[in-house]
C-alpha positions in Angstrom: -27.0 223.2 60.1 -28.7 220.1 61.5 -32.0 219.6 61.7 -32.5 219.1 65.4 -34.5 215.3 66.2 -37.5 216.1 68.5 -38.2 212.8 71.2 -41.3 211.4 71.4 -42.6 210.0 74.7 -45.4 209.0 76.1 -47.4 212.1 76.4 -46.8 212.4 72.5 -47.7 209.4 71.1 -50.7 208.6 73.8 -54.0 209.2 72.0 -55.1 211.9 74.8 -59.2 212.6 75.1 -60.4 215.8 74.4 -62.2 216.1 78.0 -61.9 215.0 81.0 -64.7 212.1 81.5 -67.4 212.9 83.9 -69.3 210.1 85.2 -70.6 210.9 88.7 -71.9 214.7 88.1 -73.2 215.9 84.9 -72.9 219.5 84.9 -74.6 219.8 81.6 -78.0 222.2 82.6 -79.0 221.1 86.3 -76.3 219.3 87.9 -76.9 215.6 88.3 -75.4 212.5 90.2 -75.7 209.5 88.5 -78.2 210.7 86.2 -80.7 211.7 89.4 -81.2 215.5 89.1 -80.1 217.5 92.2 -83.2 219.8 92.5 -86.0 218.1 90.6 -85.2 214.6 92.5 -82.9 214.3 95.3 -83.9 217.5 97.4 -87.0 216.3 97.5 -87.2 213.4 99.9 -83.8 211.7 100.0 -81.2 212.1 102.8 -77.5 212.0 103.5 -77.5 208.5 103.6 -79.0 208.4 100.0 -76.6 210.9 98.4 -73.2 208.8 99.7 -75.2 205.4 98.4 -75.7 207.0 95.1 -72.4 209.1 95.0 -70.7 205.3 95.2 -72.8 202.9 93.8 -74.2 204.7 90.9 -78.3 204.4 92.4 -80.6 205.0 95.7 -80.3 202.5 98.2 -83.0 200.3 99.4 -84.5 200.8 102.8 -82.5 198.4 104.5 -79.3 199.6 102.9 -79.9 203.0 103.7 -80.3 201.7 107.6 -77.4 199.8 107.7 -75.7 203.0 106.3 -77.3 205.6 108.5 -76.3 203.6 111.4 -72.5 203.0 110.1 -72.2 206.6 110.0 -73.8 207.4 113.1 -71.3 204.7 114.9 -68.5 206.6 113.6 -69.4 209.6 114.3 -68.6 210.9 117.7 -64.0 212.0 117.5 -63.5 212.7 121.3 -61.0 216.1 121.5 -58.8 213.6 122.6 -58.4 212.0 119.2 -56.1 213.1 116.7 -58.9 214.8 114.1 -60.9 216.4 116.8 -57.5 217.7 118.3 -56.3 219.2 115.3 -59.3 221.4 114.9 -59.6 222.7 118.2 -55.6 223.6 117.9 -56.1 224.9 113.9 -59.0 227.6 115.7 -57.0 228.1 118.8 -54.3 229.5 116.1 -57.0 231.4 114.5 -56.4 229.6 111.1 -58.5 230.3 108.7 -62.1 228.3 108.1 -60.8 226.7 105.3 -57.2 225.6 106.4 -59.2 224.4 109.9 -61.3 222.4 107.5 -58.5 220.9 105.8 -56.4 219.9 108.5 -59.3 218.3 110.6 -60.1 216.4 107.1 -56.1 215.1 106.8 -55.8 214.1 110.3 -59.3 212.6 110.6 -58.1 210.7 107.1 -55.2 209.2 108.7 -56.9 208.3 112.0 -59.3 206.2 109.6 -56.3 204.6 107.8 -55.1 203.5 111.2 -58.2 202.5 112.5 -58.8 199.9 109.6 -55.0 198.9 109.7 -55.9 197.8 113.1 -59.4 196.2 112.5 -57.8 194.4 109.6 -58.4 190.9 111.6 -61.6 191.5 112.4 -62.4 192.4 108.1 -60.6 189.2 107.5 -62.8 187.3 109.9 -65.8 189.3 108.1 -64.2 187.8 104.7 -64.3 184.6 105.8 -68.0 184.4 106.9 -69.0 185.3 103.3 -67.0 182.7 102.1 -68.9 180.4 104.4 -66.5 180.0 107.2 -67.1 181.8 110.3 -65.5 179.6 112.3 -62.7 181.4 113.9 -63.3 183.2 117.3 -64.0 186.7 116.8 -60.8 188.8 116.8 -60.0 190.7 120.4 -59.5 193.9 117.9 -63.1 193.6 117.5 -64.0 193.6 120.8 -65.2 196.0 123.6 -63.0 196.1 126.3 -65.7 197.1 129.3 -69.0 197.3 127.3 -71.7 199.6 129.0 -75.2 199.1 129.7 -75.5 200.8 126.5 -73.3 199.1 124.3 -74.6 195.2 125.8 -78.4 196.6 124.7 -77.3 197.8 121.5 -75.3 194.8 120.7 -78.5 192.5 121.1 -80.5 194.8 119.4 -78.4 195.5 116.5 -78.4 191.6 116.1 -81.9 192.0 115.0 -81.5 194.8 113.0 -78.4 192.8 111.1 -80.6 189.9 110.4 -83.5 192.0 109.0 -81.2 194.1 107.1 -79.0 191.1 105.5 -80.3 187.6 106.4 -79.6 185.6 109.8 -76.4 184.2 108.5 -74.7 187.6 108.2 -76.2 189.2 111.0 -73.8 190.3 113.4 -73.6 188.7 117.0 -76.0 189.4 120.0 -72.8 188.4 122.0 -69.8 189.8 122.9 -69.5 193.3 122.7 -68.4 194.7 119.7 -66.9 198.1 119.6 -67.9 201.1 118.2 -65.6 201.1 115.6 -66.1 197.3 114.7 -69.7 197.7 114.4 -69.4 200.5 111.8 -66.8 198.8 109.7 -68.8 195.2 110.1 -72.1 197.3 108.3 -70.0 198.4 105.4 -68.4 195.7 105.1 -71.9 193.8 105.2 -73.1 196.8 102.6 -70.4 195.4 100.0 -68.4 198.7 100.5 -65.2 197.9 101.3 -62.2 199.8 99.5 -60.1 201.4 101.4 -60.9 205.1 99.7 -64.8 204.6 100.2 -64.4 203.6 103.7 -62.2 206.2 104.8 -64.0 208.6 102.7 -67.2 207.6 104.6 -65.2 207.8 108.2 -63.8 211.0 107.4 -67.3 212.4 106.1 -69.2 211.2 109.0 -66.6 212.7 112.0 -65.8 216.1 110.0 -69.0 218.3 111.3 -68.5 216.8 114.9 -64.9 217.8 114.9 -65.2 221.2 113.5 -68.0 222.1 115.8 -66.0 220.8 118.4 -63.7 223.5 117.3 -66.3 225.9 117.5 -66.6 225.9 121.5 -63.7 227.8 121.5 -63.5 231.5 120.7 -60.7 231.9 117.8 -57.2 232.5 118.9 -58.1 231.1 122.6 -55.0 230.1 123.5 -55.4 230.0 127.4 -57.9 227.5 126.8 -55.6 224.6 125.4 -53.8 222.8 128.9 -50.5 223.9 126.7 -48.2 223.8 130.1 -45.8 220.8 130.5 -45.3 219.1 133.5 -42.3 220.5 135.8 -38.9 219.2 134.8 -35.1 219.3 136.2 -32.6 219.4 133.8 -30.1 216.2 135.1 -26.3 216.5 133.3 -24.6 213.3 132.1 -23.0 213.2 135.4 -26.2 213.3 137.2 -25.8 216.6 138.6 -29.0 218.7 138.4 -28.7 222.2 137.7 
């Protein structure tokens, strides 16, 4: 009888590690990110803002970079029920589903409605690209723009002008005028912040709408079906003749 030939692939002749590499979280005694120990250091005077700098760039931001990111994620903050994450929360608790599928979902669809929302700001990051490079000459995208700015918005457009230039220099501060969105605002400080791959940024978007949308959610009792505006509009049913029924 022949010896039968055993195939090598990959996964044989890779030299595997032992371990998996940590390098944000040492779990070795007190858990630490970045080499900053959870309860000796960080509980102790540093915020949200702090733990997503460090969690991505590896130390604690300065005061203007924690700012610029405090603001970012207070722009994107507020997911109407309207829009896709918010919605899916409110209809994963009017199914009752449990916390943690609720969670999930609302995380997925809040993930894709910050894919989309890039895809669609992608001029406006180009036209961001391009002033760092020294050439801002373009107009400002209309993606960027506010359609029908508020009293609101136009005041915190002029003042955010001033907070840009203190936080990053007059050459990168964003403009007093027009109106940027929401949106475009939030994306311009990250982008300003040096954090711009796609998986931090939509990590960031999903991170800062998630407790909105799930408290959202928890207006309505579990399994409140009445609640949801669930009946469609009247309809005839027309045959290919025309006829109605």
């Amino acid at each position: 009888m022949s010896t039968p030939r055993i195939y090598e692939g990959p996964f044989d002749r890779e030299p595997w590690p032992a371990k998996l590499p940590a390098t944000v979280v040492d779990a070795r005694g007190e858990r630490r990110i970045h080499g900053y120990c959870v309860r000796g250091d960080l509980a102790h005077g540093h915020g949200i803002a702090d733990l997503a700098w460090l969690a991505f760039q590896g130390e604690l931001p300065s005061l203007a970079a924690r700012e610029a990111l405090e603001t970012a994620i207070i722009y994107l903050a507020p997911v109407h029920v309207g829009e896709a994450g918010s919605h899916a929360a409110l209809l994963a608790r009017v199914v009752r589903a449990k916390p943690a599928a609720l969670v999930a979902v609302t995380a997925t669809a809040l993930a894709e409605q910050g894919r989309t929302e890039r895809e669609a700001l992608a001029p406006w990051l180009a036209w961001l690209d391009a002033g760092d490079a020294g050439d801002a000459s373009a107009r400002l995208p209309a993606c960027a723009l506010e359609p029908a700015p508020s009293a609101e918005a136009i005041e915190d457009q002029r003042e955010l002008a001033v907070r840009t230039a203190a936080w990053f220099g007059a050459a990168r501060a964003l403009p007093a005028t027009p109106v940027l969105s929401r949106a475009a605002c939030a994306h311009a400080l990250l982008h300003r912040l040096g954090l711009r791959d796609a998986h931090v940024v939509e990590a960031l978007a999903v991170w800062a709408r998630l407790l909105v949308a799930v408290a959202e959610s928890a207006s309505l009792p579990a399994g409140a079906i009445q609640a949801y505006p669930a009946r469609l509009p009247d309809y005839q049913y027309v045959d290919h003749e025309g006829r109605s029924a």
